[in-house]
C-alpha positions in Angstrom: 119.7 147.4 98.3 116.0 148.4 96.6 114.9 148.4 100.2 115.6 144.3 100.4 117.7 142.6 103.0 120.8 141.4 101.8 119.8 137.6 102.0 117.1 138.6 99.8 119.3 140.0 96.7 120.9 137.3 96.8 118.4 134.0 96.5 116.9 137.0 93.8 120.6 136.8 91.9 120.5 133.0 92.0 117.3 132.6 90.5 117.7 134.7 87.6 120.9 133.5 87.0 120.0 129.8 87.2 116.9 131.1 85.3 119.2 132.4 82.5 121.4 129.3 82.6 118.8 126.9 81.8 117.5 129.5 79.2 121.0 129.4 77.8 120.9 126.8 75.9 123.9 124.9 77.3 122.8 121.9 79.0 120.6 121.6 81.9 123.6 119.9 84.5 126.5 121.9 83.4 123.7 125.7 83.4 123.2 124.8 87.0 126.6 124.7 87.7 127.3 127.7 86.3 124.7 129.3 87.9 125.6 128.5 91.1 129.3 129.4 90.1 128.3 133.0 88.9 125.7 133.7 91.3 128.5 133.4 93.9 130.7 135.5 92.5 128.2 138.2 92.1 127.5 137.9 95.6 130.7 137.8 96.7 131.4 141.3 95.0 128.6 143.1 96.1 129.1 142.3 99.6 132.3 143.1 99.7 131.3 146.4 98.6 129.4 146.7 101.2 126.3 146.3 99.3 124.5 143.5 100.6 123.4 143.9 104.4 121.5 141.4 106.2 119.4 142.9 109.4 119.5 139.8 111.9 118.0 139.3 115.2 120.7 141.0 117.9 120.5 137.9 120.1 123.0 140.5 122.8 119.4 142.4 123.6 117.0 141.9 127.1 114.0 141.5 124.3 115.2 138.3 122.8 116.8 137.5 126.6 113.1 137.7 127.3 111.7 135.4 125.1 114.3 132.5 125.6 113.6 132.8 129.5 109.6 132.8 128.3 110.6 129.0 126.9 110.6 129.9 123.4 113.2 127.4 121.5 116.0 129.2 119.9 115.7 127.8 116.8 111.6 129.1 116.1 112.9 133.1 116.8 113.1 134.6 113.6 112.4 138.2 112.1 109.2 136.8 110.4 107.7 135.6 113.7 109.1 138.4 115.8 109.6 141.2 113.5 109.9 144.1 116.1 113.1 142.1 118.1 116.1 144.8 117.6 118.5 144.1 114.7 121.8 143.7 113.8 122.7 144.6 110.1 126.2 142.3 109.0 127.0 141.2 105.7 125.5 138.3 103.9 128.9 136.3 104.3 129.7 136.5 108.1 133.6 136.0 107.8 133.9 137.2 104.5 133.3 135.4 101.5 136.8 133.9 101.0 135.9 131.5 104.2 132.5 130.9 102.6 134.2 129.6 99.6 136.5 127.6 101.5 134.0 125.9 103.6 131.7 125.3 100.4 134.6 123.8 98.5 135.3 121.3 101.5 131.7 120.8 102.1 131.1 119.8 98.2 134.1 117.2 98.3 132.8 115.8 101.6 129.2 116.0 99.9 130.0 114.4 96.5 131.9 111.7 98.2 128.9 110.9 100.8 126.0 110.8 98.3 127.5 110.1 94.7 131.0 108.3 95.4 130.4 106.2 98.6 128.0 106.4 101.6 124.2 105.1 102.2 122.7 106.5 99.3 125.1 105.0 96.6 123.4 101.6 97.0 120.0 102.8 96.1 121.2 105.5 93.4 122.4 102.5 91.7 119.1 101.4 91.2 118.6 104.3 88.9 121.3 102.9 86.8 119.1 99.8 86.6 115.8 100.9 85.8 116.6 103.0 83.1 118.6 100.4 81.5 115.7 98.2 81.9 113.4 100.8 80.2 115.6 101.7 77.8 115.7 98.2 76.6 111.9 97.6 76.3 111.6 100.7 74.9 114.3 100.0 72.0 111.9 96.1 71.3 109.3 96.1 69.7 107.2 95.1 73.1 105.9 98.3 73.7 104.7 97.9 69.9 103.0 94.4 70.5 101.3 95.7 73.7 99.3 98.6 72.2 98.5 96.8 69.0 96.7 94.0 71.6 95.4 95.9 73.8 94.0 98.1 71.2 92.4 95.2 69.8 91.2 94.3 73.0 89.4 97.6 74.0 88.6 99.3 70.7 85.1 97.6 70.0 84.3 99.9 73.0 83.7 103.7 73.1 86.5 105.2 73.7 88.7 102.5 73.4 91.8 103.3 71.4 92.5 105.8 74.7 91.7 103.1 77.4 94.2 101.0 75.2 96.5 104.2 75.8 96.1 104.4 79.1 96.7 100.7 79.6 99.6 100.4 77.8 101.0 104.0 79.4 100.6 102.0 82.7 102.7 99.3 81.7 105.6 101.3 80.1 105.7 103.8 83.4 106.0 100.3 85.6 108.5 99.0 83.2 110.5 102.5 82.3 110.0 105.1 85.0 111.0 107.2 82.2 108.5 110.2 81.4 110.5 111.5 78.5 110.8 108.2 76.8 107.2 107.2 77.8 105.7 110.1 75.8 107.6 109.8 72.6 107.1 106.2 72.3 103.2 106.6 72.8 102.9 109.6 70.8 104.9 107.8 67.8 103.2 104.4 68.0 99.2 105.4 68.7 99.1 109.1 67.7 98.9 108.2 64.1 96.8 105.5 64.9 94.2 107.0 66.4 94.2 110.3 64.1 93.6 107.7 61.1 90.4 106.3 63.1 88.5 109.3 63.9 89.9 110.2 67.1 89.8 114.0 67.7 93.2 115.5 68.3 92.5 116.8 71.3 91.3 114.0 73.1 94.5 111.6 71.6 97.3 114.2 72.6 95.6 114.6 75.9 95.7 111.3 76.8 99.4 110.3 75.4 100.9 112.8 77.4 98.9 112.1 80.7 99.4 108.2 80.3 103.3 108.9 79.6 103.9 111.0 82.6 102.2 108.0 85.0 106.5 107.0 85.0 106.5 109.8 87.6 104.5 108.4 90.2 103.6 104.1 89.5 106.6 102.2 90.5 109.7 101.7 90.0 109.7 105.3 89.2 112.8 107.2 89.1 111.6 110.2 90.8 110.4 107.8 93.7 114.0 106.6 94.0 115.9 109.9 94.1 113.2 111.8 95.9 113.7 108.6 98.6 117.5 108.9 99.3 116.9 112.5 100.3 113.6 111.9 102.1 114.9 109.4 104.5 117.7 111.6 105.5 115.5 115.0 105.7 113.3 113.1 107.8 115.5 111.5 110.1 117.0 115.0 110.6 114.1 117.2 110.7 112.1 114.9 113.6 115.5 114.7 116.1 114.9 118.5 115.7 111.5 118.5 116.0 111.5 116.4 119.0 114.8 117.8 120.6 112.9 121.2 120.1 109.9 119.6 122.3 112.5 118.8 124.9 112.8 115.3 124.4 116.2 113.3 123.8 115.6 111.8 120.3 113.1 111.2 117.8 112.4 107.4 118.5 111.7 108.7 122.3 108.6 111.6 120.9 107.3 110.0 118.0 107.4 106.0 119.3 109.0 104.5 116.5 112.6 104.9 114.3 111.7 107.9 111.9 112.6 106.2 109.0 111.5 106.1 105.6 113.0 103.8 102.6 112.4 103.7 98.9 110.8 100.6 98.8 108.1 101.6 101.4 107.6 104.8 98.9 107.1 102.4 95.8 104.6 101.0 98.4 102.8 104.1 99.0 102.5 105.2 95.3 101.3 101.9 93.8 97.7 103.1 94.5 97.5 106.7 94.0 99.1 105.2 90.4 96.4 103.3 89.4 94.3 105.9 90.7 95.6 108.5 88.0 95.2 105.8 85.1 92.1 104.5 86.5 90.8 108.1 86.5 92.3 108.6 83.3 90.5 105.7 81.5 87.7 106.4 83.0 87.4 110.2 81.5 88.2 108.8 78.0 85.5 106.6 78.5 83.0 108.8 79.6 83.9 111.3 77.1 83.5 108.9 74.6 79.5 108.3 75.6 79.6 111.7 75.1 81.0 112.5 71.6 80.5 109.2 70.2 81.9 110.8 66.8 85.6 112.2 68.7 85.7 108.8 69.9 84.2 106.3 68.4 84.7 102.4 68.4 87.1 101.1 66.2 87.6 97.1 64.9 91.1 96.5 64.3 90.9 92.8 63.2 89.9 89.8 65.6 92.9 88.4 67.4 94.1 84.4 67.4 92.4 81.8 68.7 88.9 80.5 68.6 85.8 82.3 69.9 85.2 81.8 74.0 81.7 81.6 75.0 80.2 83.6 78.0 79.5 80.3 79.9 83.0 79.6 79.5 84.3 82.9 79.7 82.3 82.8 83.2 83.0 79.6 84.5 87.3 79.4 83.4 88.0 83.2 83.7 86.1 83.9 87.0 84.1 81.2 89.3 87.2 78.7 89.0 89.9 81.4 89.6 87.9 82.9 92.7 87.4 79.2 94.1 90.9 78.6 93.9 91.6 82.0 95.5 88.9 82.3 97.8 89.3 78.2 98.8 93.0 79.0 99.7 91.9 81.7 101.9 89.1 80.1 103.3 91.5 76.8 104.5 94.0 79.4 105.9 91.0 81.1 108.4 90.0 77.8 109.6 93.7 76.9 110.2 94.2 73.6 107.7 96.7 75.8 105.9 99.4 77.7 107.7 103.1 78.0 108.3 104.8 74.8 109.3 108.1 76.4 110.3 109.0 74.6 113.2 112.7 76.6 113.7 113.3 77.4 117.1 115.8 79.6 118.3 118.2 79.3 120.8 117.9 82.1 123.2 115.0 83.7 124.6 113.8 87.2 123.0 114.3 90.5 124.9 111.4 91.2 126.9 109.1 94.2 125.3 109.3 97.9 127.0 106.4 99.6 127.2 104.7 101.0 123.8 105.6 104.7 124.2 108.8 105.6 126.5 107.6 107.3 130.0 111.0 108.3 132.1 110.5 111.8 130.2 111.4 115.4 131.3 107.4 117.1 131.8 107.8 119.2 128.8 108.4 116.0 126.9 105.8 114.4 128.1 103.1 117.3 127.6 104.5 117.1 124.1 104.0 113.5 123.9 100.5 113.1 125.3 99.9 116.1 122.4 101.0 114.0 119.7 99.7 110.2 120.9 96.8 111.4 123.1 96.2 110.7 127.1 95.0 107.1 126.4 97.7 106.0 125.3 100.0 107.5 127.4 98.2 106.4 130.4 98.5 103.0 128.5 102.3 103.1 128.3 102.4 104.2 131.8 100.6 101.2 133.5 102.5 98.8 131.1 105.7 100.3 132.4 104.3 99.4 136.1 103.8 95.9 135.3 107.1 95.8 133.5 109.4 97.4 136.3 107.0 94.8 139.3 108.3 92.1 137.1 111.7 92.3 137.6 112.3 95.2 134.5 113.4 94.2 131.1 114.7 90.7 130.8 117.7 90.2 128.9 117.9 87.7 126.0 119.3 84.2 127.8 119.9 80.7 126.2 117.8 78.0 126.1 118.3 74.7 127.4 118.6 71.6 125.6 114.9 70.7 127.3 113.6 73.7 127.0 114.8 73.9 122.7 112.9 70.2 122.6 110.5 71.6 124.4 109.3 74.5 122.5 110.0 72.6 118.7 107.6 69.9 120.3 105.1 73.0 120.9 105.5 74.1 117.3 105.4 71.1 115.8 102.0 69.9 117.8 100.7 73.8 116.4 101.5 72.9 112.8 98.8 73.3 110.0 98.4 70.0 108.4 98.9 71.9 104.4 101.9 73.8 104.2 100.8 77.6 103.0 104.1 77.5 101.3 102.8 74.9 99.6 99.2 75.8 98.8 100.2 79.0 97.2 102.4 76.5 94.6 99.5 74.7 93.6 97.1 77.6 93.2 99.6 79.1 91.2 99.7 75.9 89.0 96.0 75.7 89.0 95.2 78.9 88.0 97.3 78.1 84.9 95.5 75.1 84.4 92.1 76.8 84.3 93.1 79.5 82.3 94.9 77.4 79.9 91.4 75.8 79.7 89.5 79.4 79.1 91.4 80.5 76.4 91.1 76.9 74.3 87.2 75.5 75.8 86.9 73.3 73.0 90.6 71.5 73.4 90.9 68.1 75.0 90.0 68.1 78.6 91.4 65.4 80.0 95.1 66.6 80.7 93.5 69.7 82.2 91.4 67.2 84.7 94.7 64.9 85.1 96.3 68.3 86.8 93.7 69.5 88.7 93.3 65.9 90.3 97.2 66.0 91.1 96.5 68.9 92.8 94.0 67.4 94.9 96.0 64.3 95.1 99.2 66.7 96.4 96.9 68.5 99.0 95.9 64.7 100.3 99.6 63.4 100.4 100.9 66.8 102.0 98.2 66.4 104.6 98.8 62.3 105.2 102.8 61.9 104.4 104.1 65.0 105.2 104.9 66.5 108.1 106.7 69.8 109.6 109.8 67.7 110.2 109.7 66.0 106.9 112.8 67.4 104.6 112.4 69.1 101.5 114.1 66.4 99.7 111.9 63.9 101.0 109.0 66.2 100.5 109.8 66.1 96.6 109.8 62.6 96.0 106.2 62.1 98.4 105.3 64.4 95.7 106.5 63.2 92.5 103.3 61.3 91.4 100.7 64.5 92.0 103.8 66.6 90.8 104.2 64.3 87.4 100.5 64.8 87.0 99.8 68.0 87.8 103.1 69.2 84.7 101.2 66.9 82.4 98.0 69.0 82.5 100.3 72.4 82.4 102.0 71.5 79.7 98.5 71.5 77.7 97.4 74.6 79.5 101.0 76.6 78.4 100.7 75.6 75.1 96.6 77.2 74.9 97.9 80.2 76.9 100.9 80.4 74.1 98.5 80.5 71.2 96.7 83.3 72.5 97.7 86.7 71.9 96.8 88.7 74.4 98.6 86.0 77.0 101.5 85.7 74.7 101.9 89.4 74.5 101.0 90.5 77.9 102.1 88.1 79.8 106.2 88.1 79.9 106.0 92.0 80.5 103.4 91.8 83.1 105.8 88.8 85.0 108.8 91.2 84.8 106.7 94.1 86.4 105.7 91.3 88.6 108.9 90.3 89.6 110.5 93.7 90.1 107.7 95.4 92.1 107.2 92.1 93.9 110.5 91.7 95.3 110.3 95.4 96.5 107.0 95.6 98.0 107.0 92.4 99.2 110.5 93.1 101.3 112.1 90.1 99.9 115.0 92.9 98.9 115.4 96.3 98.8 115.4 98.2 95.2 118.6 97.9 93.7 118.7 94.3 93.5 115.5 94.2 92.0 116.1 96.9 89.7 119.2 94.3 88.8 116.8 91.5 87.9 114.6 94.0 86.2 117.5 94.9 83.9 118.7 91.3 83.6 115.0 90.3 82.6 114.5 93.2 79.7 117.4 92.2 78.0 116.3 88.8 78.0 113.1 89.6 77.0 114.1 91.9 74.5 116.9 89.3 73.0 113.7 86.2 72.5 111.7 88.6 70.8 114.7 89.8 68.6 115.1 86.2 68.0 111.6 85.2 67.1 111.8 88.4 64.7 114.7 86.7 62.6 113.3 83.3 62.9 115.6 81.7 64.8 115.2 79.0 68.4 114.9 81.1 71.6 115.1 77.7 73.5 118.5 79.1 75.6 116.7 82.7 76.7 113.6 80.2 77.6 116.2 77.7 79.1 117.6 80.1 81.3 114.5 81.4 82.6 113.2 78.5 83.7 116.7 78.0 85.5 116.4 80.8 87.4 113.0 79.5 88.4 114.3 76.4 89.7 117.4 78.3 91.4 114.8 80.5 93.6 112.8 77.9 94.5 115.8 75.5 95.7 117.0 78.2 97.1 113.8 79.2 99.3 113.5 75.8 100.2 116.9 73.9 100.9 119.8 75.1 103.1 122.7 75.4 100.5 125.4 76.2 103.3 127.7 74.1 103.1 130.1 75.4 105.8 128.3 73.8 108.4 129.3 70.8 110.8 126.7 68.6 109.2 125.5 69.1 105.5 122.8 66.7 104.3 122.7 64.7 101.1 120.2 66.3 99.9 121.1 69.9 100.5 124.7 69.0 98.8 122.2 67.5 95.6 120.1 70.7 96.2 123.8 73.1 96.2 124.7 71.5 92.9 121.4 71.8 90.9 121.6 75.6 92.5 124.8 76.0 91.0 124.2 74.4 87.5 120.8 76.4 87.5 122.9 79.8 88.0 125.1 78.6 85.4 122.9 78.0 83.0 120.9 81.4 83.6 124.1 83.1 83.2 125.1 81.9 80.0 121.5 82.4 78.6 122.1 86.7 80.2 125.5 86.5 78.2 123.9 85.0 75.1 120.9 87.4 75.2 123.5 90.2 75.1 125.4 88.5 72.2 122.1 88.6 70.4 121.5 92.3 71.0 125.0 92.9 70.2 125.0 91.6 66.8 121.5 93.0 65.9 122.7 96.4 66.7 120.5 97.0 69.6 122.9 96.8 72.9 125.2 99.1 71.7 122.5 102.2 71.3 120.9 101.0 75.0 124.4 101.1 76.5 125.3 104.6 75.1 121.5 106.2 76.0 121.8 104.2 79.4 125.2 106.2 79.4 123.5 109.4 78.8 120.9 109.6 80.9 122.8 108.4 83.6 125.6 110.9 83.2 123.1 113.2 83.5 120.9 112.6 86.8 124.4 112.3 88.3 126.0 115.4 86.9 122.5 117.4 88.4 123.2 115.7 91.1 126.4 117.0 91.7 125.6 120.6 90.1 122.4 120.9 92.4 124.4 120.3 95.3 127.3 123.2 94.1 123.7 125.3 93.8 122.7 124.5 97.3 125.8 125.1 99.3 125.6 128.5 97.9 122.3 128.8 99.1 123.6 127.9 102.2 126.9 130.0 102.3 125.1 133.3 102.3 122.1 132.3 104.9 119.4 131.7 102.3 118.4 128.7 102.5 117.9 129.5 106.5 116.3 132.4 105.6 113.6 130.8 103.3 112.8 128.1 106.2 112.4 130.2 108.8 109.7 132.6 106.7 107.7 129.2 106.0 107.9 128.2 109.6 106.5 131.5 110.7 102.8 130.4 109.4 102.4 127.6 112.0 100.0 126.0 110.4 101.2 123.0 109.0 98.6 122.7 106.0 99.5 126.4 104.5 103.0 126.0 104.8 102.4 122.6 103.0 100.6 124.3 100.3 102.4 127.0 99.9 105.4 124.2 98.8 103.3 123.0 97.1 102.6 125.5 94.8 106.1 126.4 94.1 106.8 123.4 92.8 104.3 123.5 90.7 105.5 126.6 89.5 109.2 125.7 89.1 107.9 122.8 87.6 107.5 124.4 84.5 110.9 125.5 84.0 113.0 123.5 85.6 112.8 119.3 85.3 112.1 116.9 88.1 115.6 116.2 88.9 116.7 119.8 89.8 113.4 120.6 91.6 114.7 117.1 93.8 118.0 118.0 94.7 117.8 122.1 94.1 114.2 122.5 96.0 113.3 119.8 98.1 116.9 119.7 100.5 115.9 123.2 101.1 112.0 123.6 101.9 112.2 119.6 103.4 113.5 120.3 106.6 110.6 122.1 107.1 107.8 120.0 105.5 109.3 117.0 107.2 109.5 118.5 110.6 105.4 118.3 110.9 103.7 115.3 111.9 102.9 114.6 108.2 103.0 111.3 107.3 106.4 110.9 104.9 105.6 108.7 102.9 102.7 110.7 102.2 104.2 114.0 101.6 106.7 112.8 98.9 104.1 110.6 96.8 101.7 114.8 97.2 105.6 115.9 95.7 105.7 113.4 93.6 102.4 113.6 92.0 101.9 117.4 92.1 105.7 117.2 89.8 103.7 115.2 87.6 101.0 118.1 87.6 103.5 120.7 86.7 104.5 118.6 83.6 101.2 118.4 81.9 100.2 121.8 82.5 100.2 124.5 79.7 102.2 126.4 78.7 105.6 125.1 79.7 104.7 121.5 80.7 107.7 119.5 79.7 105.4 116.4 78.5 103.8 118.9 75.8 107.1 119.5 74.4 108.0 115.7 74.1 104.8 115.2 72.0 105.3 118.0 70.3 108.5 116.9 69.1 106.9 113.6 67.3 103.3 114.8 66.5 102.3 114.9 62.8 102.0 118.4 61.2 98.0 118.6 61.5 98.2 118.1 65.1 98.7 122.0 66.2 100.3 123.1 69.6 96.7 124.0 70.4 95.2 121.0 70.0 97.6 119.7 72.6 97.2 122.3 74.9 93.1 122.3 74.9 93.2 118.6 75.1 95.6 118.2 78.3 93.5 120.7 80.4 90.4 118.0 81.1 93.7 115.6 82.0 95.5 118.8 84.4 91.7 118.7 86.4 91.9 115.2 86.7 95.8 116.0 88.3 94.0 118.6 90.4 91.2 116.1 91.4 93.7 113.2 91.9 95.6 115.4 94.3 92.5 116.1 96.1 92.0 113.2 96.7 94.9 112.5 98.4 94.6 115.3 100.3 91.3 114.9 102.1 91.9 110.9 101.9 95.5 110.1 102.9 94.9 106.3 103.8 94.9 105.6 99.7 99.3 106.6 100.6 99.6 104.5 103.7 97.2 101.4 103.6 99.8 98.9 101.4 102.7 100.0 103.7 100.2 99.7 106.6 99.1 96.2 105.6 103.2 95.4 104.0 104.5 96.5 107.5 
């Protein structure tokens, strides 16, 4: 038909009809439904008539014989590489298109049932749940309010500074949100105006609102990282078994040396960077332009904050030398071993003996392969430590110890103690660095609390060295500690009440802990995102509930209450054994159990309260409903994109369109090329269907490589982000178009977002030519 195969017409009929469907007007998750519903059945008429004829490869002919006994892998012979192989024309749907809809309408229950109902991926799609009703709570308090207003104050004496503020402030929404939409529109209503009013040109505010707002694509927790992470993990697992079975070797872990795996909390890893790259770069072009049109930008005083006025000396002495001696001290202890682990558990077998780095009882095309991909060095390495491996005996098996050799080796452990516990250490730098800072921000208050806690930190550092030991208890620990402890409170309690009375602290601070908290847990690999997406919720509507309640004048004591019980139940937790299904159960751990369990009692009721309070000041009900909504909807995409893609599938399509990208074979250009149609879809179609609609399609191909993963979906992720700011369809322009003031025209956004769509390009250059910026935290994370 027009001189186009068969499989052509018909990824041509998708596309304009999912084209027309999101045109429609109907909504975007129930258009790509029905796109993928009438695309079939246009399909299925015109190749029943005949109409649609596919020219395959006639695998029955001595030419493609040829090639297979030539060693080329089935699965690389396509028209596009060998265009001249004799064909075979059959229809589009081999079997008719009645068995294609049967198999697509099993496949879509199996489908909808593994990756929305049950399965792997539920777990971590969960954790979309979370996060947006985490940023939909912030966003609905007035915190995002607070921060600009201080941060404004903060950075407006300087040119420029009303958009650094912006850029800040866009920073912390996209850690706390991961919600580009709601990102934009709260920045564009709370500084547009703002900065209009204070002689900001409109170019250069739009510009900069919509860049900062669409940083919830790639800084962490970010949506897009999470869904684009349950289908990375699977595409890659997938593509590199074929990859290596394609290289003639058994599996993936055998070729490439390690589990092909790649999780969403080692992606939130890899895109903290290239995040603050984009605001850092962002800033720093507001700044600079700023220098340069002093008048489009100039400083602005908006009122001096609380507090008295800080000195440089001071500002030098509290704010930098005595937070980089605590620091840098810590560090400098834990070289020259007096601080280190004093875990002296000691388990009771022996460990498996280590194979050899890479594995060497390959076929010979497996191994040419191998030595391609790791180099001869390290083959040859892997070869002699098999040698030494199989003279010793082979691979020992895991055995149990003695009762000697247990004593034995806890004696060892114990005698290779540090004499300061790190654990430890980092508690009272923690402690200290509030001291000091509670002493920057209030240099004229009474010292002598502040000196009182710094010497019970030095006074705890000389007990934990003399009194305690690696076999000392945690409950004995405490009360050697009591009298430092007792002293080093006293001082905090002065240093929390000068941090409290300054703004910036007061307004920064319990945002920046949540962030803290969330991206901590994740990137630390204390859990794995949904759980921390749980706290992150948990924590927003706390947060949001004490503000509500300072707003109406009343006592947030219980919110405060219950935070500082869920302190104390993590740290009882990290340090005492609360099983109490053992043989033998301490004292102390039972005491520890109980204070545990009174502690998660207490934070529980303070949740449940901060709820009430929401509740009854109308705010939880419109969170729930928009939490609702915009859940509904990533799932119903979900489920549509998938309908979209099995049709795809049904009629050879989605084959087709990886085997012409696999006929470059250059890894770089086919990369690019994918590249750039995402960026081009980008502008019609959102995030979420270009995830499950584009990437299952074109990822078993850009996965396949020996691209770094991690690094290819942050370049996805960012290059998204590109597609949203850019003229004329960027979605991002058409949030702040929505809430900017009449004066503001639809060219004054678009000519100011071109200087941030070159900053996008540069960013993604960077990357490019400089992939360690992806891979050095999960590098140095492990």
């Amino acid at each position: 038909m027009f001189g186009l195969d068969g499989v052509e017409v018909g990824l041509i009929i998708v596309f304009l009809c999912l084209f027309g469907g999101i045109l429609s007007g109907f909504p975007v998750a129930f258009a790509i439904g029905g796109a993928a519903v009438i695309s079939f059945g246009i399909i299925a008429a015109l190749d029943s008539a005949g109409l649609l004829i596919h020219q395959a490869i006639d695998p029955a002919t001595a030419e493609y014989a040829a090639l297979l006994a030539d060693g080329v892998a089935r699965d690389t012979i396509s028209i596009f590489r060998y265009p001249d192989l004799p064909r075979l024309a059959e229809p589009v749907f081999v079997g008719g298109w009645e068995k294609a809809l049967d198999r697509n309408v099993s496949f879509i229950v199996n489908r909808i049932n593994e990756r929305v109902l049950a399965g792997q991926s539920i777990e971590t799609l969960l954790a979309v749940l979370m996060f947006v009703l985490m940023g939909i709570t912030l966003e609905r308090s007035k915190i995002a309010n607070e921060l600009l207003t201080t941060m404004a104050k903060v950075f407006g004496p300087l040119p420029g500074g009303l958009a650094v503020s912006v850029v800040v402030v866009g920073a912390f929404l996209a850690a706390s949100t991961g919600i580009v939409g709601a990102t934009v529109v709260t920045m564009g209503l709370l500084s547009l105006p703002t900065m209009l009013r204070n002689g900001y040109s409109p170019e250069l505010s739009t510009g900069v609102i919509a860049a900062s707002g669409t940083l919830g694509q790639i800084i962490p927790p970010s949506i897009v990282i999470v869904l684009l992470g349950t289908l990375a993990g699977d595409l890659y697992s997938r593509a590199q078994e074929t990859r290596a079975q394609n290289l003639g070797c058994t599996d993936a872990l055998t070729y490439l040396g390690e589990p092909a795996v790649v999780s969403v909390g080692t992606l939130f890893q890899a895109a903290l960077l290239p995040g603050i790259l984009l605001a850092g770069l962002y800033a720093g072009y507001a700044f600079v332009y700023a220098l340069l049109n002093p008048s489009k930008a100039p400083a602005v005083e908006l009122g001096g904050g609380e507090g008295e006025i800080i000195t440089r000396n001071d500002s030098l002495t509290w704010f930098v030398a005595a937070p980089v001696f605590l620091i840098g001290g810590a560090i400098m202890l834990g070289q020259v071993g007096i601080v280190g682990s004093q875990d002296v558990s000691v388990s009771s077998r022996t460990e498996l003996t280590e194979g050899a780095s890479l594995r060497t009882n390959v076929s010979p095309a497996c191994q040419a392969a191998m030595i391609e991909l790791h180099g001869q060095e390290a083959w040859d390495t892997a070869v002699a430590e098999q040698a030494e491996i199989d003279a010793a005996g082979g691979v020992q098996d895991s055995r149990i110890l003695s009762p000697e050799e247990l004593e034995e080796a806890r004696a060892a452990k114990v005698a290779a103690a540090a004499p300061l516990s790190s654990n430890l250490m980092t508690f009272w730098v923690l402690l200290g660095l509030a001291l000091v800072l509670g002493r920057g921000v209030r240099p004229s208050g009474d010292f002598t609390p502040i000196a009182i806690g710094i010497g019970g930190i030095a006074l705890a550092m000389v007990f934990d060295a003399i009194f305690v030991s690696p076999l000392t208890s945690p409950g004995t620990t405490l009360i050697i500690m009591l009298i430092p402890l007792a002293m080093i409170f006293y001082g905090c309690r002065e240093a929390v009440s000068a941090l409290a009375a300054n703004e910036l602290v007061r307004v920064v601070f319990p945002p920046l802990v949540l962030i803290v908290a969330v991206l901590g847990s994740i990137l630390g690999g204390i859990t794995n995102p949904t759980p921390a997406a749980a706290l992150g919720a948990g924590g927003a509507i706390m947060l949001a509930a004490y503000r509500k309640l300072k707003d109406q004048q009343k006592s947030g004591k219980i919110i405060l209450g219950a935070s500082f019980a869920l302190v104390i139940m993590i740290l009882v937790g990290v340090n005492f054994d609360l099983r109490l299904g053992q043989e033998v159960v301490t004292v102390e751990n039972i005491i520890a159990f109980l204070v545990a369990q009174a502690c998660y009692l207490i934070t529980l009721f303070g949740l449940l309260y901060a709820c009430w309070v929401l509740f009854a000041s109308n705010v939880l009900s419109p969170v729930v409903r928009e939490t609702a909504k915009v859940t509904s909807m990533v799932f119903t995409i979900l489920i549509a994109s998938q309908l979209l893609n099995l049709v795809v599938i049904s009629f050879g399509g989605e084959h087709y369109i990886q085997d012409f990208l696999k006929s470059f074979d250059n890894e770089l250009k086919v990369f690019l090329i994918v590249m750039l149609i995402m960026f081009v879809l980008g502008f019609v179609l959102d995030f979420l269907e270009i995830i499950y609609i584009v990437v299952p399609i074109v990822g078993p191909v850009i996965y396949g490589g020996s691209f770094d993963p991690k690094w290819v979906t942050i370049m996805i992720a960012v290059n998204l982000q590109t597609s949203f700011l850019t003229p004329p369809f960027g979605f991002a322009l058409f949030y702040l178009r929505g809430v900017a003031p009449k004066e503001v025209t639809t060219g004054h956004i678009y000519r100011g977002i071109i200087p941030f769509v070159l900053i996008q390009v540069v960013g993604l250059s960077i990357l490019w030519f400089f992939p360690g910026i992806v891979t050095i935290i999960p590098d140095l994370l492990g």
